[in-house]
mmCIF file of the N, C-alpha and C atoms, coordinates in Angstrom:
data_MODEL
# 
_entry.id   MODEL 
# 
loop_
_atom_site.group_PDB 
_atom_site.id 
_atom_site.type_symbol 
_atom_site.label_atom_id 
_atom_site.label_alt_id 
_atom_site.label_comp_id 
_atom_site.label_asym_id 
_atom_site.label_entity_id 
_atom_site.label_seq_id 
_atom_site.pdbx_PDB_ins_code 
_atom_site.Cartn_x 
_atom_site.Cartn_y 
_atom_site.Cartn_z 
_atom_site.occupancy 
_atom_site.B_iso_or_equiv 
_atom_site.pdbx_formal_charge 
_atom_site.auth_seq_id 
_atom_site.auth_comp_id 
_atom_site.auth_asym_id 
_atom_site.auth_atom_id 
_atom_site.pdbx_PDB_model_num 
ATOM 1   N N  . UNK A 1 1  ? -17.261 52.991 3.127   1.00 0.00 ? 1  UNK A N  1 
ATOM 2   C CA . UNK A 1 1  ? -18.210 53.048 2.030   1.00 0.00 ? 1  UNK A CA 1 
ATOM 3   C C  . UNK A 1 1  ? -18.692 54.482 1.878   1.00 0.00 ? 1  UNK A C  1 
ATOM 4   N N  . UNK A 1 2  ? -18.779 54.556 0.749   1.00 0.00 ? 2  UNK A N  1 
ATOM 5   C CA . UNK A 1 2  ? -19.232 56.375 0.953   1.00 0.00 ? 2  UNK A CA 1 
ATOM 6   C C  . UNK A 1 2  ? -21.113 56.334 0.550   1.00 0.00 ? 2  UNK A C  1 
ATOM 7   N N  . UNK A 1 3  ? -21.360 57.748 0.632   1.00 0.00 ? 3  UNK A N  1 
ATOM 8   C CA . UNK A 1 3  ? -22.508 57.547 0.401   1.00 0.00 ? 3  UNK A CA 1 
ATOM 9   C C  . UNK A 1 3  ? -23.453 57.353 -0.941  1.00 0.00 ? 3  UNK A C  1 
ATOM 10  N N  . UNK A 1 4  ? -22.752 57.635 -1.934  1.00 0.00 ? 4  UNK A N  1 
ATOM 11  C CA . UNK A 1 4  ? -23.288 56.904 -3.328  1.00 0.00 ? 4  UNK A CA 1 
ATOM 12  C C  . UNK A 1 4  ? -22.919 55.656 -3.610  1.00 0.00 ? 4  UNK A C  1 
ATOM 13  N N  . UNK A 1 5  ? -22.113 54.661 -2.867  1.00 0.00 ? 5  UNK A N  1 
ATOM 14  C CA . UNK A 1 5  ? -22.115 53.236 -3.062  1.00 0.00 ? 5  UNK A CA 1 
ATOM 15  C C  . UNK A 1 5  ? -23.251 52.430 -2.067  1.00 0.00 ? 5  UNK A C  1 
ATOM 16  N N  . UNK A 1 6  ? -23.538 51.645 -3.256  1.00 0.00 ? 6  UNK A N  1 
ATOM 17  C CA . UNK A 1 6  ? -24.994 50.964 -2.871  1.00 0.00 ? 6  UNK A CA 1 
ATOM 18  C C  . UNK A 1 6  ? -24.418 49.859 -1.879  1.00 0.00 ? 6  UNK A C  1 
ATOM 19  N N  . UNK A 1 7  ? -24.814 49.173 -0.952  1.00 0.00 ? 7  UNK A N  1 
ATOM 20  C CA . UNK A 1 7  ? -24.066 48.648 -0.010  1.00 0.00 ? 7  UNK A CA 1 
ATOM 21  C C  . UNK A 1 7  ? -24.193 47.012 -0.976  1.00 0.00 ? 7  UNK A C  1 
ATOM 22  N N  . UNK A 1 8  ? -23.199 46.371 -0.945  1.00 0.00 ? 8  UNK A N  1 
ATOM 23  C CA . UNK A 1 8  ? -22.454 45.080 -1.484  1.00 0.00 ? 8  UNK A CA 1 
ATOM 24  C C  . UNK A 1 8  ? -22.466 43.632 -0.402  1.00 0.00 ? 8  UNK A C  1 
ATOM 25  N N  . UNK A 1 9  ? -22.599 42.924 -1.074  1.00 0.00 ? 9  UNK A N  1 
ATOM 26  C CA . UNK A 1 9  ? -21.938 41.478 -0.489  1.00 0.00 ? 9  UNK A CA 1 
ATOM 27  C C  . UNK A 1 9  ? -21.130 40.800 -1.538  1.00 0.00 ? 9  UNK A C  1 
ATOM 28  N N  . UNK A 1 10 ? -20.377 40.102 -1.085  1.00 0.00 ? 10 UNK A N  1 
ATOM 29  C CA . UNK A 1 10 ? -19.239 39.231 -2.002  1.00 0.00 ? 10 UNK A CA 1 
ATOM 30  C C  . UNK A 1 10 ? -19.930 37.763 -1.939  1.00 0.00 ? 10 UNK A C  1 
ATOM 31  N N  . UNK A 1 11 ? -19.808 37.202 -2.970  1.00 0.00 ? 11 UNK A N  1 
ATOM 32  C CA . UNK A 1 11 ? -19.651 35.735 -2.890  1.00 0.00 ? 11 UNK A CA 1 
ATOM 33  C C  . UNK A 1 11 ? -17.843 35.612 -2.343  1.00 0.00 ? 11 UNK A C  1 
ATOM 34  N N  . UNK A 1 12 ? -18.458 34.394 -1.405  1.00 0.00 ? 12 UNK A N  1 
ATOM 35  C CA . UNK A 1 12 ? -17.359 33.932 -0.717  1.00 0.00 ? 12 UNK A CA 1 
ATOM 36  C C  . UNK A 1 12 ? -17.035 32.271 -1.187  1.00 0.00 ? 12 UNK A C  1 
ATOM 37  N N  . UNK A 1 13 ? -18.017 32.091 -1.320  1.00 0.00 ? 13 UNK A N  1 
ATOM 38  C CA . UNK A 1 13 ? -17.364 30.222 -1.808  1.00 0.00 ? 13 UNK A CA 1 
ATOM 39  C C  . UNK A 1 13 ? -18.950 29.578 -2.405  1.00 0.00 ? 13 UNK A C  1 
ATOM 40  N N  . UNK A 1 14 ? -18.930 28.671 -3.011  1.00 0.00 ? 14 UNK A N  1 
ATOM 41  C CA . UNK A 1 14 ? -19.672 27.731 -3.814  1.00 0.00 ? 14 UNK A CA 1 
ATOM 42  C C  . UNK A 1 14 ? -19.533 26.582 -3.495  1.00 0.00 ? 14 UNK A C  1 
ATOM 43  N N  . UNK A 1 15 ? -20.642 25.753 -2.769  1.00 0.00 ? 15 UNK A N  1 
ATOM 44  C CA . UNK A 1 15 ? -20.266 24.431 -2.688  1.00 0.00 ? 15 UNK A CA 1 
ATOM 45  C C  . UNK A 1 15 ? -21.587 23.783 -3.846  1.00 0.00 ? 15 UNK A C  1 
ATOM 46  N N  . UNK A 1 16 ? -21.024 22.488 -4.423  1.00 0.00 ? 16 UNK A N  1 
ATOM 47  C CA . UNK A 1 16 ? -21.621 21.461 -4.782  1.00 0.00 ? 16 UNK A CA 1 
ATOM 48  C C  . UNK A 1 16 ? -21.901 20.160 -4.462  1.00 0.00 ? 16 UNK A C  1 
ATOM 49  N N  . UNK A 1 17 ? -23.091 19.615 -3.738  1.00 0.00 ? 17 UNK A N  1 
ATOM 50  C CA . UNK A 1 17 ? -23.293 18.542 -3.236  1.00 0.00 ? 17 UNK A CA 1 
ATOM 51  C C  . UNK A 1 17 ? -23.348 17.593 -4.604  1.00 0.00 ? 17 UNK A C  1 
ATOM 52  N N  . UNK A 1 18 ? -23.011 16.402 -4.728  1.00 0.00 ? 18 UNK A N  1 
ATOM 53  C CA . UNK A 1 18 ? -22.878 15.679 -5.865  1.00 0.00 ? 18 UNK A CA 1 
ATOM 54  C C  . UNK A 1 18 ? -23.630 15.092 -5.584  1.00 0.00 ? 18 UNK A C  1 
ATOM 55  N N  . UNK A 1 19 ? -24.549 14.329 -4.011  1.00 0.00 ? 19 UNK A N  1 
ATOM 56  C CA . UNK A 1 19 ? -24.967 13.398 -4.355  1.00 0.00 ? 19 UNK A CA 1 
ATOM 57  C C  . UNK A 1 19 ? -26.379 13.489 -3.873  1.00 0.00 ? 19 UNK A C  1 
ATOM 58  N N  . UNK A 1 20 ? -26.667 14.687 -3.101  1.00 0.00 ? 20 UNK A N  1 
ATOM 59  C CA . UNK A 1 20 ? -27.929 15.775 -3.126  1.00 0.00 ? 20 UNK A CA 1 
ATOM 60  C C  . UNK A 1 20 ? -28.507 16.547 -4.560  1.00 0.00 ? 20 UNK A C  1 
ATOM 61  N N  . UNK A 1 21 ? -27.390 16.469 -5.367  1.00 0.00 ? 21 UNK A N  1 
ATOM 62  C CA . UNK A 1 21 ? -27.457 17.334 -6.743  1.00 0.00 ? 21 UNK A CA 1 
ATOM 63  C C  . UNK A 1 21 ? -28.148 18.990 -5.756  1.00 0.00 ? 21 UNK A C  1 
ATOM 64  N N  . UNK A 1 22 ? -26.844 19.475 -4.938  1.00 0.00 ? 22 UNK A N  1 
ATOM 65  C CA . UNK A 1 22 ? -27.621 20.644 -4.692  1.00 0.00 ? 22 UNK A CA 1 
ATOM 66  C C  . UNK A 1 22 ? -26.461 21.656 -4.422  1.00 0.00 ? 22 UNK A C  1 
ATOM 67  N N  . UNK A 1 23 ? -26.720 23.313 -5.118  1.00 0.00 ? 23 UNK A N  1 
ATOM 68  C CA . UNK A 1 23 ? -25.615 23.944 -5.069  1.00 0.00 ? 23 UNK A CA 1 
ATOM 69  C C  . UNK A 1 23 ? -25.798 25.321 -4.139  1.00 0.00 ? 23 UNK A C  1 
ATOM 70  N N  . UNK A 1 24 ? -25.142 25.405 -3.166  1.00 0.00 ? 24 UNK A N  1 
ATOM 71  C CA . UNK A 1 24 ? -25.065 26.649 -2.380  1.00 0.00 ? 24 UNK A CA 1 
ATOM 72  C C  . UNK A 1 24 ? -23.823 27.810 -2.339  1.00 0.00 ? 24 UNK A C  1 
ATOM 73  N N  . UNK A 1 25 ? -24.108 28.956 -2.566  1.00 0.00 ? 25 UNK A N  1 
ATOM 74  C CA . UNK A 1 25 ? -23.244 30.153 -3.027  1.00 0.00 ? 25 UNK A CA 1 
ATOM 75  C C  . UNK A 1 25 ? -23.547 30.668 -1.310  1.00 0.00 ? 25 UNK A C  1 
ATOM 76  N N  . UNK A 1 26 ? -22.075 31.002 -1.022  1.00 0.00 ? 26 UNK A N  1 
ATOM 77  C CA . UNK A 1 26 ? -22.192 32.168 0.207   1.00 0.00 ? 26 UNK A CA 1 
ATOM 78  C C  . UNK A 1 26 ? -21.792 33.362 0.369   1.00 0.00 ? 26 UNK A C  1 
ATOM 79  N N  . UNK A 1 27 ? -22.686 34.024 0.553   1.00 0.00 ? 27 UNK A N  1 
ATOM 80  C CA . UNK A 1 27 ? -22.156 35.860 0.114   1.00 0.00 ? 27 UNK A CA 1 
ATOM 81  C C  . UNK A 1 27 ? -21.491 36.281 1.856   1.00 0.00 ? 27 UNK A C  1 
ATOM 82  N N  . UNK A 1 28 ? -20.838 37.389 1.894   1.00 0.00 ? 28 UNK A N  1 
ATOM 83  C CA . UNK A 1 28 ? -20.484 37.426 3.351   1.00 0.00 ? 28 UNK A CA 1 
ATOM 84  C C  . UNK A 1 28 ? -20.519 39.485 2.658   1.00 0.00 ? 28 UNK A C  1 
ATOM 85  N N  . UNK A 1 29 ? -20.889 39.963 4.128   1.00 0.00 ? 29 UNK A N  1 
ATOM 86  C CA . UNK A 1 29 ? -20.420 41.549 3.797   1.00 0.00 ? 29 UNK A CA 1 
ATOM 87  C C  . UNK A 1 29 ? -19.353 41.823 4.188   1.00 0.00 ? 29 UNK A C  1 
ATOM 88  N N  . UNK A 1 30 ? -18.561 42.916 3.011   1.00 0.00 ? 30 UNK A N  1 
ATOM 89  C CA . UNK A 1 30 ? -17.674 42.994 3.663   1.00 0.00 ? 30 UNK A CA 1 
ATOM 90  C C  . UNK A 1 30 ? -16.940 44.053 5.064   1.00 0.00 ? 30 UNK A C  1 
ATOM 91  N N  . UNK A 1 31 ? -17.741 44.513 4.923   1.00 0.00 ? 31 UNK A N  1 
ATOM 92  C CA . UNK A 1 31 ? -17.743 45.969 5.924   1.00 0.00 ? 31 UNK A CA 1 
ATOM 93  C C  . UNK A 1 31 ? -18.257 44.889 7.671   1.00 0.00 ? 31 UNK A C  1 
ATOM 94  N N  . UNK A 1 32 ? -18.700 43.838 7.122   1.00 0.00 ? 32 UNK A N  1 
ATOM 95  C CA . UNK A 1 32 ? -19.034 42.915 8.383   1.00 0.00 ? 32 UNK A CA 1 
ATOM 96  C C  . UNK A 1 32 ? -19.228 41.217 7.901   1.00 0.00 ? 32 UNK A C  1 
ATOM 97  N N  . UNK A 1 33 ? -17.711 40.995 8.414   1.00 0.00 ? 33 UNK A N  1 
ATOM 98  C CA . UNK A 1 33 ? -17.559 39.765 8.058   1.00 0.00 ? 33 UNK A CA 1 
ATOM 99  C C  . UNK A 1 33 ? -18.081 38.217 8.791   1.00 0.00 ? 33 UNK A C  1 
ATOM 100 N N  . UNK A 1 34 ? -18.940 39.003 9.959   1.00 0.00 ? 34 UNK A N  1 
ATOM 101 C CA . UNK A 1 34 ? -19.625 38.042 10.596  1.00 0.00 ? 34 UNK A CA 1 
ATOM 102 C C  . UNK A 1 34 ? -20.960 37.828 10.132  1.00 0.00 ? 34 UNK A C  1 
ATOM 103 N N  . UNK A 1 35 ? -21.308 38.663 9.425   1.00 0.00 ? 35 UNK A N  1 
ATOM 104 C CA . UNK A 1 35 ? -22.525 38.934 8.613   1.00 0.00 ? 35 UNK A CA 1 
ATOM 105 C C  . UNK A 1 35 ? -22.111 37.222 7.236   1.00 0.00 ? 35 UNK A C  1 
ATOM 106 N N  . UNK A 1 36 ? -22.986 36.555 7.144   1.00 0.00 ? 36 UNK A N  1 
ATOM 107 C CA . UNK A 1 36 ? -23.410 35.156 6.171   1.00 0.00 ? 36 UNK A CA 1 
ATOM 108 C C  . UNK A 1 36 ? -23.824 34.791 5.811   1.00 0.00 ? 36 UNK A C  1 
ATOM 109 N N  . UNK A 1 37 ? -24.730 34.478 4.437   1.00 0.00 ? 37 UNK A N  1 
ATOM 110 C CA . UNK A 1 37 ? -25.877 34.134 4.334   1.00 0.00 ? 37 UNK A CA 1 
ATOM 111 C C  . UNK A 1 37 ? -25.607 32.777 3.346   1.00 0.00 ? 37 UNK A C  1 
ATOM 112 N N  . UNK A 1 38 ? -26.483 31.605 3.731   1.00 0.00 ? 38 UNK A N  1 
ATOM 113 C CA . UNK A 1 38 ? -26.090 30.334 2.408   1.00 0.00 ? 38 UNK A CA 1 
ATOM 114 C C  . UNK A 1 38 ? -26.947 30.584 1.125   1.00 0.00 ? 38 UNK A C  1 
ATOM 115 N N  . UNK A 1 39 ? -27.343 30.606 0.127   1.00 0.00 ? 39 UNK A N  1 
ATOM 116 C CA . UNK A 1 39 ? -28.590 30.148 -0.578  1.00 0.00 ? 39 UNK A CA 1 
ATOM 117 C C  . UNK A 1 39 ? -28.372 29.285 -1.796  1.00 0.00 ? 39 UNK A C  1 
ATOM 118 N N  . UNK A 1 40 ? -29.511 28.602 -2.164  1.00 0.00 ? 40 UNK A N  1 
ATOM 119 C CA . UNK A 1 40 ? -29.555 27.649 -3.192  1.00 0.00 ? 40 UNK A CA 1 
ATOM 120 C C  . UNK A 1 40 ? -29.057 28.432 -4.516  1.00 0.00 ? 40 UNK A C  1 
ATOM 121 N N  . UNK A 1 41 ? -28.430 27.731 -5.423  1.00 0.00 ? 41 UNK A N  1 
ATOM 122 C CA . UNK A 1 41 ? -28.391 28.299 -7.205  1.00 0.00 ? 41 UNK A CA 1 
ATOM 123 C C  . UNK A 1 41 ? -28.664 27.145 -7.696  1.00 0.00 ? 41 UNK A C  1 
ATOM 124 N N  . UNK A 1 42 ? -29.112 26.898 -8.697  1.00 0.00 ? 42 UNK A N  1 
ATOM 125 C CA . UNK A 1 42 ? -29.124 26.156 -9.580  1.00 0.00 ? 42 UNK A CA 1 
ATOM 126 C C  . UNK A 1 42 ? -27.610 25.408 -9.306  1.00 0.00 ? 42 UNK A C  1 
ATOM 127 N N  . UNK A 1 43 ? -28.351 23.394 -9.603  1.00 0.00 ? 43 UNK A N  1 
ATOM 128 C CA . UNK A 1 43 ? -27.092 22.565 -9.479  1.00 0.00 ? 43 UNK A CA 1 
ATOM 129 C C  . UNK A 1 43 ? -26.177 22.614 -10.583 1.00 0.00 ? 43 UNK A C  1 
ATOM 130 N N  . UNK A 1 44 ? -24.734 22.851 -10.354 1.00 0.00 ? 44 UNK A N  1 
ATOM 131 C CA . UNK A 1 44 ? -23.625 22.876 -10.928 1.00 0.00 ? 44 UNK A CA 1 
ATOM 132 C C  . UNK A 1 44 ? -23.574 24.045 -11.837 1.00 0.00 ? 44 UNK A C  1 
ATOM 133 N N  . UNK A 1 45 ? -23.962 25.386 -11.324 1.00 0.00 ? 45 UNK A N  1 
ATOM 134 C CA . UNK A 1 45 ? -23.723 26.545 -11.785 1.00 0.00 ? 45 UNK A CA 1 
ATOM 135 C C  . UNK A 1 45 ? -22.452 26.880 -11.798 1.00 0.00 ? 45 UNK A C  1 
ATOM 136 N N  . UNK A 1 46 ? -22.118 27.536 -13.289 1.00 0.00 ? 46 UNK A N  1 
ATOM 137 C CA . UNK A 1 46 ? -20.954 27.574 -13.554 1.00 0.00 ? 46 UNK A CA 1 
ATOM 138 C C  . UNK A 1 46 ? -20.379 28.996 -12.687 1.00 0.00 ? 46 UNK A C  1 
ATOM 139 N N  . UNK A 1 47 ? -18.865 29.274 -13.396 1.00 0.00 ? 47 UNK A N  1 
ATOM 140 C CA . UNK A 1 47 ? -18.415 30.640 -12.593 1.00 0.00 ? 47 UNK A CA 1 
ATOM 141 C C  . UNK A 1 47 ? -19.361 31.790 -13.349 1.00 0.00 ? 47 UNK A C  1 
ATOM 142 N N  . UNK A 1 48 ? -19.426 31.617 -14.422 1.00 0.00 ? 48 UNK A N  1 
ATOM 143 C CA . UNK A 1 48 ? -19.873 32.429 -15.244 1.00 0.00 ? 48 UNK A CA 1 
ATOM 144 C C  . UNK A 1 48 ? -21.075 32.905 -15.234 1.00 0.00 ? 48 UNK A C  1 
ATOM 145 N N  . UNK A 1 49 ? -21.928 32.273 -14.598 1.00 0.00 ? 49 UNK A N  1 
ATOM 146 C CA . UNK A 1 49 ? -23.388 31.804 -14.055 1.00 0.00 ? 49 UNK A CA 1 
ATOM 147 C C  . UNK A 1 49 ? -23.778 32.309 -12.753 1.00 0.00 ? 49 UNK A C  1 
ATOM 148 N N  . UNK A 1 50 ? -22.633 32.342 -11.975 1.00 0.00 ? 50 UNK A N  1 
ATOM 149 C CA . UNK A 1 50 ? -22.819 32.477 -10.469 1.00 0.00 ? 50 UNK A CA 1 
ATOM 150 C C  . UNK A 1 50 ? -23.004 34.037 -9.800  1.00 0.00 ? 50 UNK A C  1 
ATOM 151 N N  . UNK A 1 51 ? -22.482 35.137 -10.083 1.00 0.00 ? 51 UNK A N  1 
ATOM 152 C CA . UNK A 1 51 ? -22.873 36.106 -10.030 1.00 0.00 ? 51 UNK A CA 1 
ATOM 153 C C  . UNK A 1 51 ? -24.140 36.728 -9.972  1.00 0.00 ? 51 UNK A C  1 
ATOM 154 N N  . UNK A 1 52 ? -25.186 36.473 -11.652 1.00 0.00 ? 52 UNK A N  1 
ATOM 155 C CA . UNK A 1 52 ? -26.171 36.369 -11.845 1.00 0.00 ? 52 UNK A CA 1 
ATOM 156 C C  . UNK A 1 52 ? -27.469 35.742 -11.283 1.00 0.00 ? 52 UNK A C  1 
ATOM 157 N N  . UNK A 1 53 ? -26.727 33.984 -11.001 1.00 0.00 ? 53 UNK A N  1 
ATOM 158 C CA . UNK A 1 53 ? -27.676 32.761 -9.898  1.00 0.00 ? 53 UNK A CA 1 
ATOM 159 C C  . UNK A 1 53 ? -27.753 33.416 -8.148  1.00 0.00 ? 53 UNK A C  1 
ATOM 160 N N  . UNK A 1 54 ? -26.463 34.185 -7.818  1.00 0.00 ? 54 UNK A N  1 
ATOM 161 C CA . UNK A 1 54 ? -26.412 34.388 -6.821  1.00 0.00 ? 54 UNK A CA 1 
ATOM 162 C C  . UNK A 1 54 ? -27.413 35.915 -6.188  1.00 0.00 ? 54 UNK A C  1 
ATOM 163 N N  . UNK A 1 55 ? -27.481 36.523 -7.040  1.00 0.00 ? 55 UNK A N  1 
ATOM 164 C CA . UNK A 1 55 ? -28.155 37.652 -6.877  1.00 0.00 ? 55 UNK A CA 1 
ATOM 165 C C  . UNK A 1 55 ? -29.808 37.516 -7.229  1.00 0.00 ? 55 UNK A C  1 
ATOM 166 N N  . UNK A 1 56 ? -30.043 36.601 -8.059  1.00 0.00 ? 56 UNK A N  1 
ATOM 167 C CA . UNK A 1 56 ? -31.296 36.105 -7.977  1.00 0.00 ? 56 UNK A CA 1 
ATOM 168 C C  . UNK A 1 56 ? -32.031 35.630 -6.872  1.00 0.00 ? 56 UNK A C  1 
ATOM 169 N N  . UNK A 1 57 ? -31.526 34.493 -6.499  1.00 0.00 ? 57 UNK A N  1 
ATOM 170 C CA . UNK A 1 57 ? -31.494 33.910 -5.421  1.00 0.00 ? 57 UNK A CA 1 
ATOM 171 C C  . UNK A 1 57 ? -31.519 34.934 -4.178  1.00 0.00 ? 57 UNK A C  1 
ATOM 172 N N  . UNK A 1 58 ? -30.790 35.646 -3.819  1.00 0.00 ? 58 UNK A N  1 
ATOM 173 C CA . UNK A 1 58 ? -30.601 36.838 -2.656  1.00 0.00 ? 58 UNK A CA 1 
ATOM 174 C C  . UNK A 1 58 ? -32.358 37.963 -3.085  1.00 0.00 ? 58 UNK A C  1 
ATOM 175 N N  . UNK A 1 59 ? -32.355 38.157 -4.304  1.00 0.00 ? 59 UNK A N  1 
ATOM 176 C CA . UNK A 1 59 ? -33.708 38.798 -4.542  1.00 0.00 ? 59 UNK A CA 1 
ATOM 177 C C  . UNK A 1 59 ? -34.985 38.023 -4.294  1.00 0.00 ? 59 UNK A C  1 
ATOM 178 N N  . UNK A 1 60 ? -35.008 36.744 -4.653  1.00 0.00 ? 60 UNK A N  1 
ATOM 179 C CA . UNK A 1 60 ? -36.106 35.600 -4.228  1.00 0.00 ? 60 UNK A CA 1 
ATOM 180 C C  . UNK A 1 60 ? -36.330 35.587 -2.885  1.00 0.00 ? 60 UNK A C  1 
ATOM 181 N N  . UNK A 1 61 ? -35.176 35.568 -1.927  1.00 0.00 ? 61 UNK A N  1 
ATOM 182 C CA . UNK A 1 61 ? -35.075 35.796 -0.128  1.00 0.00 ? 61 UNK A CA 1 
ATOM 183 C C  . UNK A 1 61 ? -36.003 37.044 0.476   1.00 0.00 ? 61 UNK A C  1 
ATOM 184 N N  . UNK A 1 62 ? -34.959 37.942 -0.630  1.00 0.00 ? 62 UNK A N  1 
ATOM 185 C CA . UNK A 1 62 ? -35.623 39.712 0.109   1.00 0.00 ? 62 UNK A CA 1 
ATOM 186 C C  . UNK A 1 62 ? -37.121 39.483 0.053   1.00 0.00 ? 62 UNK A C  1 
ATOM 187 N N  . UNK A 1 63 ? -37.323 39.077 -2.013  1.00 0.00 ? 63 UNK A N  1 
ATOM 188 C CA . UNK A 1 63 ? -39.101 39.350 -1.592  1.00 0.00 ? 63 UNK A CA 1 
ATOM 189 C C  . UNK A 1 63 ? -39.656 38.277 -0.700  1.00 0.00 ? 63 UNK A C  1 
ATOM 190 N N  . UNK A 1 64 ? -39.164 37.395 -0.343  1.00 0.00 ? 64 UNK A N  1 
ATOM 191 C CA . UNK A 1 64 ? -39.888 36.112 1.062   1.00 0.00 ? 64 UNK A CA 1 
ATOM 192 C C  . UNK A 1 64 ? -39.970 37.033 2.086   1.00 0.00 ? 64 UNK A C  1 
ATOM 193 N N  . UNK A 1 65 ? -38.766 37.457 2.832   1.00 0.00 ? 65 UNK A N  1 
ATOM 194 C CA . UNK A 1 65 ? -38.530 38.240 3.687   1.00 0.00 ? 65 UNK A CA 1 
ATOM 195 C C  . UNK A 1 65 ? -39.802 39.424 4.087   1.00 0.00 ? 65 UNK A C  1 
ATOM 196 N N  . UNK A 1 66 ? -39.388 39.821 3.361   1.00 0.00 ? 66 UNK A N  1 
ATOM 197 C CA . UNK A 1 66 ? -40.662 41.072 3.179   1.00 0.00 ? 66 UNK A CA 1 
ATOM 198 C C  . UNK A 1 66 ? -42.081 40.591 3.739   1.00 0.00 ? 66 UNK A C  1 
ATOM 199 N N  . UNK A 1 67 ? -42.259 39.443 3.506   1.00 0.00 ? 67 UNK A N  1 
ATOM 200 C CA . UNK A 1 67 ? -43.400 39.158 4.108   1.00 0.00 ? 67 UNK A CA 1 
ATOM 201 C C  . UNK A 1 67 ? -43.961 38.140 5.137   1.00 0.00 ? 67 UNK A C  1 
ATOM 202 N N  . UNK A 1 68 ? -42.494 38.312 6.029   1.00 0.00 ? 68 UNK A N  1 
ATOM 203 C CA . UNK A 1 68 ? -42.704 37.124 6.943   1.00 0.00 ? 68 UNK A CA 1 
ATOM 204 C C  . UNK A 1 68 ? -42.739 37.582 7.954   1.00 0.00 ? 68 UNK A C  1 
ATOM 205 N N  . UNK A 1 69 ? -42.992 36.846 9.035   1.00 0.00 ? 69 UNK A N  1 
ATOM 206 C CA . UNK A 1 69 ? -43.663 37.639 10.474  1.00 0.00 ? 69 UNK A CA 1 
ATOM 207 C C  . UNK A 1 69 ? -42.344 36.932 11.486  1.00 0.00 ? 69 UNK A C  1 
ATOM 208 N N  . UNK A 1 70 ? -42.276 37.585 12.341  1.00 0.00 ? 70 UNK A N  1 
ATOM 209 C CA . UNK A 1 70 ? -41.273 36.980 13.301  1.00 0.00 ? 70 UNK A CA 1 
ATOM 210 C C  . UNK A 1 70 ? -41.372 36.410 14.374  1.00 0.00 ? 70 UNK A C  1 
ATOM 211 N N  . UNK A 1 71 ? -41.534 35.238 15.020  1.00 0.00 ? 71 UNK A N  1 
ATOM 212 C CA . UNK A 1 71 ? -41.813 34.694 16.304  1.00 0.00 ? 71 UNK A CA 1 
ATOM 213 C C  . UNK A 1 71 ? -41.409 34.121 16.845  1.00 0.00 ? 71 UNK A C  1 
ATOM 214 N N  . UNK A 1 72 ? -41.354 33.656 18.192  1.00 0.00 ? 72 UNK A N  1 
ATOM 215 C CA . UNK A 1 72 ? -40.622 33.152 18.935  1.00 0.00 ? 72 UNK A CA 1 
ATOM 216 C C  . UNK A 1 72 ? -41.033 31.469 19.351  1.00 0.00 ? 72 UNK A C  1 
ATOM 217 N N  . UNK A 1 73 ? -40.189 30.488 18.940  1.00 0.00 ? 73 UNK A N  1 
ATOM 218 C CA . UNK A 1 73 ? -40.982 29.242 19.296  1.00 0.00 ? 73 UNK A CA 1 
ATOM 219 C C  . UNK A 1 73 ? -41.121 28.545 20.427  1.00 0.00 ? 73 UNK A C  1 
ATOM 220 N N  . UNK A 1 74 ? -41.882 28.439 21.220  1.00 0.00 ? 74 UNK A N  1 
ATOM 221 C CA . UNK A 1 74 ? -42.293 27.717 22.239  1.00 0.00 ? 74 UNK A CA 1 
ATOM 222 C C  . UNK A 1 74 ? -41.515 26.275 22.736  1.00 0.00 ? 74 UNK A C  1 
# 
């Protein structure tokens, strides 16, 4: 990656639960393919849709993220 590319994840696959009505997109990096993350899109998001649903979704996380504390459970 050089240094003016903004660092990337790929969508890797789309599943649709039919009978949850619930849809999960999985991005993976590619520079680290053990790196995975699942998140919700909207049910039965199209291809066309998914790019857009998927990066939303990943921005909804970051700002959660941002403000969560980390601990260890007992």
């Amino acid at each position: 990656m050089s240094d003016t590319e903004p660092p990337r994840v790929v969508i890797s696959s789309i599943t649709h639960d039919l009978i949850e009505e619930e849809s999960i997109v999985t991005l993976s990096w590619p520079e680290d393919q053990d790196k995975r993350l699942a998140l919700p899109v909207p049910f039965g998001c199209s291809l066309e849709e998914l790019q857009q649903e998927a990066a939303k979704a990943l921005r909804v996380l970051s700002d959660e993220c941002a403000e969560l504390a980390v601990e260890i459970q007992n």
